[in-house]
C-alpha positions in Angstrom: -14.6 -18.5 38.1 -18.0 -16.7 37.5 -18.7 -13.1 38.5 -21.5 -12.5 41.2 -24.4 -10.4 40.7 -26.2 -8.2 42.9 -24.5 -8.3 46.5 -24.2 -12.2 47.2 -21.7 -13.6 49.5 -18.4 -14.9 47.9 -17.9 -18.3 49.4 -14.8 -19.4 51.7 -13.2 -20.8 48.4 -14.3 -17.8 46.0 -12.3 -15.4 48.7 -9.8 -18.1 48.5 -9.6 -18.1 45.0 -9.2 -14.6 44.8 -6.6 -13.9 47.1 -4.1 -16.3 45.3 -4.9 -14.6 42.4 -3.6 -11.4 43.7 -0.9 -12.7 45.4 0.4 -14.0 42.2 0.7 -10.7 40.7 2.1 -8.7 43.7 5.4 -9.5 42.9 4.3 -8.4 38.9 3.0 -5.4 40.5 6.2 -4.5 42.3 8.2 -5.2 39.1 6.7 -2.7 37.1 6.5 0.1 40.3 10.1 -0.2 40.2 10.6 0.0 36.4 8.0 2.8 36.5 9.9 4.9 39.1 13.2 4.4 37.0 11.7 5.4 33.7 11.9 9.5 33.1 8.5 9.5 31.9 7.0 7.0 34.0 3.8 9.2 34.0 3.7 8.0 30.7 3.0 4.4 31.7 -0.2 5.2 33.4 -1.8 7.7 30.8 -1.6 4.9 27.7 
């Protein structure tokens, strides 16, 4: 996958590629939200 410069266009499949890409790591995401917010010093997470 190759970064754009400047302010081209991301093509249909670039979008495409980049929205599976999140979607695999929302459920990562959630995961460590929720280990966060059970952690007493879950503050601590965010200021490594």
């Amino acid at each position: 996958m190759t970064i754009k410069k400047g302010n081209q266009q991301l093509t249909t499949d670039e979008i495409e590629d980049i929205h599976t890409f999140m979607d695999q790591f929302k459920p990562l995401l959630q995961q460590l939200k929720i280990k966060a917010a059970h952690h007493d010093n879950w503050w601590a997470v965010f200021s490594l």
